[in-house]
Structure formats: C-alpha cells, structure tokens
ROLUM-148215 format. One line per field, with one value per residue (C-alpha): x, y, z. Coordinates in Angstrom, 1 decimal, always signed. Each point is the difference from the previous one (the first is absolute). Example, Ala and Ser with C-alpha at 12.3 -4.5 7.8 and 13.67 -1.06 7.14 Angstrom:
2
px = [+12.3 | +1.4];
py = [-4.5 | +3.4];
pz = [+7.8 | -0.7];
REM end
This chain:
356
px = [-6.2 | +2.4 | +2.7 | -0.1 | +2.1 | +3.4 | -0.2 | +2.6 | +2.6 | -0.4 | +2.5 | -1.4 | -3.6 | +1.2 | +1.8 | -3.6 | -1.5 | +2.0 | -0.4 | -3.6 | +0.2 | +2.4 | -2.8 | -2.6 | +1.5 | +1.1 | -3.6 | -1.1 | +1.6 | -0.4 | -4.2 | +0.2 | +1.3 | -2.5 | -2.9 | +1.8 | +0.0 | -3.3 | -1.0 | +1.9 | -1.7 | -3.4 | +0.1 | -0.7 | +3.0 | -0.1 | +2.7 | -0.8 | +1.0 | +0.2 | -1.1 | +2.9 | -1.1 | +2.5 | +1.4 | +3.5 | +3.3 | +3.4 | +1.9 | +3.4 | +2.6 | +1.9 | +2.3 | +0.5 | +3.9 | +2.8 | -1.2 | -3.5 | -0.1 | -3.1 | -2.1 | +0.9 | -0.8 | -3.4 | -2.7 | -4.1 | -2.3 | -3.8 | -1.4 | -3.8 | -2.0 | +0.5 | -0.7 | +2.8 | +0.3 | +1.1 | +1.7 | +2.6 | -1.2 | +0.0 | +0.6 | -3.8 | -0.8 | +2.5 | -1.2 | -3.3 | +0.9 | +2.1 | -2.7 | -2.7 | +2.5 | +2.4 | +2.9 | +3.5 | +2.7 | +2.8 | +2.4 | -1.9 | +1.1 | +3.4 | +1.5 | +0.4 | +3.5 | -0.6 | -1.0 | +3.5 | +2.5 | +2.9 | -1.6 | +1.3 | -2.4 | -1.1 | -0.8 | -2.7 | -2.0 | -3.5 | +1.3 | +0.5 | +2.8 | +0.0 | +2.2 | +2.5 | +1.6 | +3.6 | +2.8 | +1.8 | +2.7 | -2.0 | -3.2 | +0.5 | +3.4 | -1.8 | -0.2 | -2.6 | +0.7 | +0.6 | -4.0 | -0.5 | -1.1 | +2.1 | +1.2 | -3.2 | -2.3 | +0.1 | -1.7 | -2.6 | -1.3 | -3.8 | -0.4 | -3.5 | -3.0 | -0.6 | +3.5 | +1.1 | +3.6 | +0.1 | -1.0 | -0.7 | -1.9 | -3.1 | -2.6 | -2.6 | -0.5 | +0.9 | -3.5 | +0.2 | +4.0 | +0.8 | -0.2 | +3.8 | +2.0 | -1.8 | +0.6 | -1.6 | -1.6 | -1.2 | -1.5 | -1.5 | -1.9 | -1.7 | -0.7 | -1.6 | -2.1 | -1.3 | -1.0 | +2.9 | +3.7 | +3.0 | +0.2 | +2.2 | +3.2 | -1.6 | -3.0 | +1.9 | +2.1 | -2.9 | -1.9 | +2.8 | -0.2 | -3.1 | -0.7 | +3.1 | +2.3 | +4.0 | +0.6 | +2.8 | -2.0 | -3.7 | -0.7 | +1.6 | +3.2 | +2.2 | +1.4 | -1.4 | -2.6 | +0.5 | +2.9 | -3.0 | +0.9 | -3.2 | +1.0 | +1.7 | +3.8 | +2.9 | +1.9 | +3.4 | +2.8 | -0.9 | +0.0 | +1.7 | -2.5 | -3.4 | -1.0 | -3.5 | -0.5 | -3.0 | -1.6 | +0.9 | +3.2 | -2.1 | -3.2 | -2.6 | -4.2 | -1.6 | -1.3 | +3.1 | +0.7 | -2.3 | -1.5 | +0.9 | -2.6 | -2.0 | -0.3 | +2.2 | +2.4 | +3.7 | +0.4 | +3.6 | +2.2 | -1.1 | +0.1 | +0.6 | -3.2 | +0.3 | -1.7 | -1.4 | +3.1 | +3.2 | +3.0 | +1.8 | +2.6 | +0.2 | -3.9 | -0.7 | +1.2 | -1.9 | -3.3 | -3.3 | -2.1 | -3.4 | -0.2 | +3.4 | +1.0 | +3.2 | +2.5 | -0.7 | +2.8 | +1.8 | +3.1 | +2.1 | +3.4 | +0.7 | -0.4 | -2.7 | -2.6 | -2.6 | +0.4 | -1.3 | -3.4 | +0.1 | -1.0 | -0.5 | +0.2 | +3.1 | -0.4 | +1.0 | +3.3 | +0.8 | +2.2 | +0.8 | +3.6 | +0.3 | -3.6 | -1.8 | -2.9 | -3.3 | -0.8 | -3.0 | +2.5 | +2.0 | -0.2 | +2.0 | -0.6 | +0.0 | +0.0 | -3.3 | +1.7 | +1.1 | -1.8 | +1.0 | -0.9 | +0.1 | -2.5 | -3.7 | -2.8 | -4.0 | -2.1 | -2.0 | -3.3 | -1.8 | -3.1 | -1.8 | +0.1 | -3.1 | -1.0 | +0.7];
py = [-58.1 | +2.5 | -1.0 | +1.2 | +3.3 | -1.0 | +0.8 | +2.7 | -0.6 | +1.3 | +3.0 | +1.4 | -0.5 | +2.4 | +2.3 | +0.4 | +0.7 | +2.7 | +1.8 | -0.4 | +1.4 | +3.3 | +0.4 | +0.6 | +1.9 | +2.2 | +0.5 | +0.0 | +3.4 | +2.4 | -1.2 | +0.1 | +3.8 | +1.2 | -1.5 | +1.8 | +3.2 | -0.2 | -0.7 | +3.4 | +1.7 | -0.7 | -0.1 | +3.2 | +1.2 | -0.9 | +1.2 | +0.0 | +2.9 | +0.9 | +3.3 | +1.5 | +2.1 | +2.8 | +2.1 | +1.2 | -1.8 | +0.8 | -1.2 | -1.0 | -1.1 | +2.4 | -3.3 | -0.7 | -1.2 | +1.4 | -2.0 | +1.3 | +3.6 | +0.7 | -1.3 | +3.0 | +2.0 | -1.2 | +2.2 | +0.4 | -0.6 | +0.0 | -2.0 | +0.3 | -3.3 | -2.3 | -3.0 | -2.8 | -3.2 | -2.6 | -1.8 | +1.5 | +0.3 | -3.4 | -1.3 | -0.9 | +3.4 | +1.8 | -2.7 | +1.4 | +3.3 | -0.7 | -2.0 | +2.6 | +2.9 | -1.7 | +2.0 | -0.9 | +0.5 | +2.3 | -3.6 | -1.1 | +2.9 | +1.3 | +2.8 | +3.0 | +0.8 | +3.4 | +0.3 | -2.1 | +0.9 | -1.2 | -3.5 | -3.3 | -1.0 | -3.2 | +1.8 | +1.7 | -3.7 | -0.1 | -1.9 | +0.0 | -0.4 | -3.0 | -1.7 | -2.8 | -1.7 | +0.7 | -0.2 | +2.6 | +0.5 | +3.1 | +0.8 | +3.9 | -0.1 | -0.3 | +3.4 | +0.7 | -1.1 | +2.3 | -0.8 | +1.2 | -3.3 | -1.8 | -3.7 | -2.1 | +1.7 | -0.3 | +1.7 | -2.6 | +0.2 | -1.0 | -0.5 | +1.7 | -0.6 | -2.8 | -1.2 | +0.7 | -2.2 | +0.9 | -1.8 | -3.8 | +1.4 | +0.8 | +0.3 | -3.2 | -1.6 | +3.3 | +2.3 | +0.7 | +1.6 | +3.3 | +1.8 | +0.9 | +1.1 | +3.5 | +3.5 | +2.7 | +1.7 | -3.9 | +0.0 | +3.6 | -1.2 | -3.1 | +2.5 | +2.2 | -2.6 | -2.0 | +3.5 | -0.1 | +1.4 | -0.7 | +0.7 | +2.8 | -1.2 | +1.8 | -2.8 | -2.8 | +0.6 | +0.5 | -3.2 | -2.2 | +1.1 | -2.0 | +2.0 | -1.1 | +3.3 | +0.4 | -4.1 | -0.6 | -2.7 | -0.3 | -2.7 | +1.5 | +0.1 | -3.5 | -0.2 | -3.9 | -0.7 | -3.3 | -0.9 | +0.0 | +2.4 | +2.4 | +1.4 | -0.8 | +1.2 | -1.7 | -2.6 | -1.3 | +2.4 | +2.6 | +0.2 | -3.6 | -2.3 | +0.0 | -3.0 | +0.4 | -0.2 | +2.0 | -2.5 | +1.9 | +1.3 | +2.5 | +1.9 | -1.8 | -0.1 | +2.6 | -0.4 | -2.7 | +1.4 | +1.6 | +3.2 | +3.2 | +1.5 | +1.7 | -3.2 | +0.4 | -2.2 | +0.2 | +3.2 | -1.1 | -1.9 | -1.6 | +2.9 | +4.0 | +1.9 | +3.3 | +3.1 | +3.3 | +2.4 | +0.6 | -1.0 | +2.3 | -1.4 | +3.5 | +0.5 | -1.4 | +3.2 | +2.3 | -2.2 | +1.8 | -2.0 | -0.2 | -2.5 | +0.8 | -0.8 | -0.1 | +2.5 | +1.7 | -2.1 | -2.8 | -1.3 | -0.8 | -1.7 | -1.3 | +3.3 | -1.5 | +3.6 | -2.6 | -0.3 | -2.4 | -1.0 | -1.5 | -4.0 | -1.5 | -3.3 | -1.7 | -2.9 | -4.0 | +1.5 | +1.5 | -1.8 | +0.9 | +1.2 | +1.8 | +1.4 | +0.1 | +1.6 | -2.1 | +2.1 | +2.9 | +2.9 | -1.0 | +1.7 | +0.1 | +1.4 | -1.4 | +2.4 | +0.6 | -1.9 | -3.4 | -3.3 | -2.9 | -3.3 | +1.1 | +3.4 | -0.4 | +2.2 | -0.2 | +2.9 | +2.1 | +2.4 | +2.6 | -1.4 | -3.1 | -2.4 | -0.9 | -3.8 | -2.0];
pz = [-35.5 | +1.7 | +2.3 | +3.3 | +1.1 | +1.2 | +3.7 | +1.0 | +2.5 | +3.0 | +0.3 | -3.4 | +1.5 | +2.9 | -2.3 | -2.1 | +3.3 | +1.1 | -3.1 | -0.2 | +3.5 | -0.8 | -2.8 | +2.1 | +2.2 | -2.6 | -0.9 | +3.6 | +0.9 | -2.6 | +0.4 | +3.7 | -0.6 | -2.5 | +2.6 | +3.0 | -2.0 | -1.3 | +3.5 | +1.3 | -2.7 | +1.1 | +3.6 | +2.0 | +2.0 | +3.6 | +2.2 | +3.7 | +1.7 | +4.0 | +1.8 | +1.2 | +3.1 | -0.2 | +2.9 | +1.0 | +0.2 | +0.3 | -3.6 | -0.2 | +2.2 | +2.3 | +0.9 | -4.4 | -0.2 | -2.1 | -2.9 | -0.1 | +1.4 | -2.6 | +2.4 | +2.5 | +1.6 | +1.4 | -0.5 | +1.2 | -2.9 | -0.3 | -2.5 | -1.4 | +0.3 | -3.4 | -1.6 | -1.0 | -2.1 | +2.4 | -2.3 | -3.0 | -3.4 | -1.6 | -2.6 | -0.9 | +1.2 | -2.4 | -2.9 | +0.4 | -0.8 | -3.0 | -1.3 | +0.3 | -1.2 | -2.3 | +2.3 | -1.0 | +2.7 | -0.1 | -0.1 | -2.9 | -2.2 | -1.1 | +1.1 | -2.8 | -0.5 | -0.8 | +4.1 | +0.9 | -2.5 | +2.1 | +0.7 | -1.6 | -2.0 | +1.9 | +3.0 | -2.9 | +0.1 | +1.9 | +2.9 | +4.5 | +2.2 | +1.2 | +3.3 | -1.1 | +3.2 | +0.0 | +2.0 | +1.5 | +3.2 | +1.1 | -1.2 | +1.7 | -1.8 | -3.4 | -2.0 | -3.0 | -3.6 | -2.9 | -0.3 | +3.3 | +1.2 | +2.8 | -1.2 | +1.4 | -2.4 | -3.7 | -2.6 | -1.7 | -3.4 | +0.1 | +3.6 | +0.3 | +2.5 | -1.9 | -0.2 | +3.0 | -0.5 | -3.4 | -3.5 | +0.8 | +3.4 | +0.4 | +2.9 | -0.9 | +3.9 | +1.5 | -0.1 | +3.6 | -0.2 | +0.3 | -3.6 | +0.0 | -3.3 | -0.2 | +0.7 | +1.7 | -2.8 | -0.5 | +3.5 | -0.1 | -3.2 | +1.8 | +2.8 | -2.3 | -1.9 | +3.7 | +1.7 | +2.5 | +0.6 | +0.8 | +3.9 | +1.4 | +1.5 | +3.7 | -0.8 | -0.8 | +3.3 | +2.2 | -1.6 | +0.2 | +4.0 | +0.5 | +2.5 | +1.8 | +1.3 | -0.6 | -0.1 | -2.6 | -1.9 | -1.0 | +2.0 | +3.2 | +2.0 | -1.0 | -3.5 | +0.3 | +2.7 | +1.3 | -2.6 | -2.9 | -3.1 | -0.8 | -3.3 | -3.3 | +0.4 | -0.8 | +2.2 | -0.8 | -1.3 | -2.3 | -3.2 | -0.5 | +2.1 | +1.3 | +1.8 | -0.2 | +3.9 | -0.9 | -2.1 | -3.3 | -1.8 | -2.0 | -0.1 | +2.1 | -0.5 | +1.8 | +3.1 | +1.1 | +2.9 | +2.6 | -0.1 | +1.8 | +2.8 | -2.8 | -1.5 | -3.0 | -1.5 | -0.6 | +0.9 | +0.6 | -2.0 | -3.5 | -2.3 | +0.7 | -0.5 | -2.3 | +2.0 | -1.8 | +1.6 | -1.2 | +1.6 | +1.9 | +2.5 | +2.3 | +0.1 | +3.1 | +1.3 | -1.8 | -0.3 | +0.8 | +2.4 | -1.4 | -2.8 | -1.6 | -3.2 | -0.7 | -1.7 | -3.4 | -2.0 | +0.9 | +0.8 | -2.6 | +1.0 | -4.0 | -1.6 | -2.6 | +0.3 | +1.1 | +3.7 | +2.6 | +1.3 | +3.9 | -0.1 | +3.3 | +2.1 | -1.3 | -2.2 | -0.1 | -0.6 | +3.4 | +2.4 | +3.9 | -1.3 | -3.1 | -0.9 | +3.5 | -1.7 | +1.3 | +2.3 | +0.2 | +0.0 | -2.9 | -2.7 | -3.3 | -3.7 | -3.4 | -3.2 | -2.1 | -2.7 | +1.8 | -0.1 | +2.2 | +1.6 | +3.5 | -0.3 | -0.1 | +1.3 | +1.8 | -0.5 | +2.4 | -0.4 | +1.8 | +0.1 | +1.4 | -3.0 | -1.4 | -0.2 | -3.1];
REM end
C-alpha cells in the first residue's frame, strides 16, 4: 500500500499555479495568432467606404502662422466626386493583404549598403522610427540628429506593422488599430491589390471638410466644443508627458472619436494619412485648380535623392503648442523611405464599390 502524497505547503501550491498559468498563456498567444491569421486569410476584404460628393473649395489657409506658411496661400479647387474608407487601414485590413500576397514591408527588410554607403551600419537593419517620451527645455529649440531624426524619435530595429514598439510587441488585441510601421510604397501596394488609391492631397482636404466651409477644425469653429476633446492629440507637455485627457496615450481604435460630416473617422488626430502627391512647400501658389496633383518631385529638406510624400491630419502626437497639426489644412511630408508609429493611410476609388 502506497503512502499518501505529502500535501504541499501552501506558498509552493501558489507558486505551481502561477507557472501552470504563464504556460498556458504561452501557448495561448502564438495559437490565438495563427487562428487570427488564418481567419484574415480567408475572409473577403470589407472596407466600408463613403461617397464623397465632390465640388469646389478653397484649400489652405490664407490666415496659416509663421510656423506653418505651407498651408498658404488659399487657393479654389474643384475636386471630382470619389469614394473614401471611413476608417484608416487597419491592422486586420493590412493582415489580409499580407496573408493573400505574402507582401513583406520595406521595415521588415535591410537596407543594401551598396544604395547608402555612408550609413552606419545599424541604420542598414529592417526597422521604423519610433517616438520615445523625452524631456527637453524647448521642443522648437531641438535641432535634428546626425541621423536626421530630432531627439523624441529613435531608430528601432524590428519595429514592423506587426511590431509596432519593437521585438517583444506585437499587435494580438489590436485588429481594429491603424496599420502603422509602413511606408508609402507599403501603402501604394495594398492600394494596388484592394482596387483603390491613395487619395490626392486636394481629396483628402475637401473630405476631411465634411462639407463644412473654411472652419479651422473638422468638426467646426471651437478647438473643443463644450470642453469635450474630439480627436486623438496629445495633452500635457510635449514630448515628456501626455496625460491621456483623451482617453489614450498612443494610437487609439478607429472610429474613437466621432466622425466628420461625410461620416468618416479620425480624419484628425490619431495617425497622419500618406496622400498620392509629392510635397512641395511653395505649391500652393502654383497649384492648378481642377483636380491637382501635386508637384513633379518632392521636397527634400535631408538631401537623401528620395524626397517627400504629403501625409495629412496630424497624429496622437500633435499638441496645441509645438505641432498644431490636427487640423484640415495641415499638411506636412515624410520621405518615401520612412516608417513610423504616427503615419498611416485609408484608401479611395473612382468607382462605386461593389458589395462583398
């Protein structure tokens, strides 16, 4: 006859239990993925997208401040009638595609060094700029690093749409993000592959309107109606502390704030949105008024031969003070090269989209 197991006491009974419990958990997440991306794999695309009606507008800002004279001058534009995604690209959505394509992102491969002789060789690495709080007296004070980068964003090894903080993150619980981590050769490709574009920078203005004429934000006249916050900016004091007054101190789930008159969703705040032009900070004032589309090449402040593409709406990063940029005039540009985790993208098409 067998003697009965001597019971254990009770604080090595809790430390079996925990590990019992990091087990499973560890076994949990890499299943739960493989289900999510067999899931993306067979389920059909299905982006909603809103009719945008077209017209004419005036673009820009004829009252643009010191700081941000690329929005002048104002200037009358007539845009063709369109169709949008009311939401950015998410996650999901971009999963999809790499599922059915097998696509591989520019931050998921290394740079040649034959292309970037003078670069050190760990800016070569398949990677993103990503923003690290920091403090600093003056954030308009702060110059660019020998990387070109100013000393809030950090070149990150691995940080990929997938990754978006780098190795250890990942993107499980966060399907319905913006896809961010990508470039705009990244973008055009899911463009290409879901029958859309990338909207001009003349149709992103005139959608993130609603229909509304000259009001500085998309929702209308006050920067907060009523004392209530309707995008995803920064609060606190940039780039040390945000307090989250917003309800988030990153990116935020589409569709968390409400939508514009067109009835689409963070076209301010959250993440920028890369546009088809170039960016050209005098072309306001030689822009042609029917659909225009930007400048032949563009600008190209860092001297890399790659120039810049225009991304609009500001991002989670913009505060009232230094980067005042979630508004529908502001506009900015990010070169063809870059990946971040502030820069996303939604698509737009031609056509009516057919039902799925």
């Amino acid at each position: 006859m067998t003697s009965p197991a001597t019971p254990l006491p009770p604080q090595a009974r809790a430390a079996r239990q925990k590990i019992v419990a990091v087990m499973l958990v560890l076994v949990a997440l890499p299943i739960g993925y493989l289900i999510w991306q067999t899931q993306a794999q067979s389920a059909p695309l299905k982006a909603h997208m809103v009719k945008i009606p077209g017209g004419e507008f005036y673009m820009g800002n004829d009252k643009a401040d010191p700081g941000h004279q690329e929005e002048a001058p104002q200037h009358l534009v007539q845009i063709k009638p369109f169709w949008m995604d009311e939401t950015e690209v998410t996650n999901e959505e971009f999963a999809q595609f790499v599922a059915a394509t097998g696509y591989v992102t520019d931050a998921e491969k290394n740079l040649d060094p034959r292309d970037f002789p003078n670069a050190p060789a760990e800016y070569l690495k398949g990677g993103s700029l990503i923003f690290k709080h920091t403090d600093v007296p003056n954030p308009f004070q702060c110059t660019t690093s020998n990387t070109g980068n100013l000393p809030w964003w950090k070149f990150t090894a691995g940080a990929t749409w997938q990754h978006p903080e780098g190795p250890g993150s990942n993107i499980l619980g966060h399907e319905k993000y913006p896809v961010i981590c990508i470039t705009y050769k990244d973008a055009q490709a899911f463009a290409k592959w879901a029958g859309k574009r990338l909207p001009t920078e003349a149709e992103w203005e005139f959608a993130a309107r609603g229909g509304l004429k000259n009001k500085p934000y998309v929702w209308g006249d006050e920067e907060r109606p009523g004392g209530k916050i309707m995008c995803n900016h920064w609060q606190g004091k940039f780039p040390a502390v945000d307090t989250g007054e917003d309800g988030f101190k990153n990116v935020a789930p589409v569709k968390s704030f409400p939508p514009n008159g067109y009835g689409l969703y963070d076209m301010a705040g959250n993440v920028w949105e890369m546009c088809e032009d170039w960016y050209g900070t005098d072309w306001y004032a030689k822009s042609p008024k029917d659909n225009p589309l930007g400048p032949a090449i563009g600008h190209d402040p860092e001297g890399t031969g790659f120039g810049q593409h225009v991304i609009r709406g500001g991002s989670w990063l913009c505060d009232e003070a230094y980067c005042f940029r979630y508004r529908p005039t502001a506009r900015q540009g990010i070169d063809a090269l870059t990946s971040t985790n502030h820069v996303g993208f939604r698509c737009v098409q031609d056509t009516p989209p057919t039902a799925p």
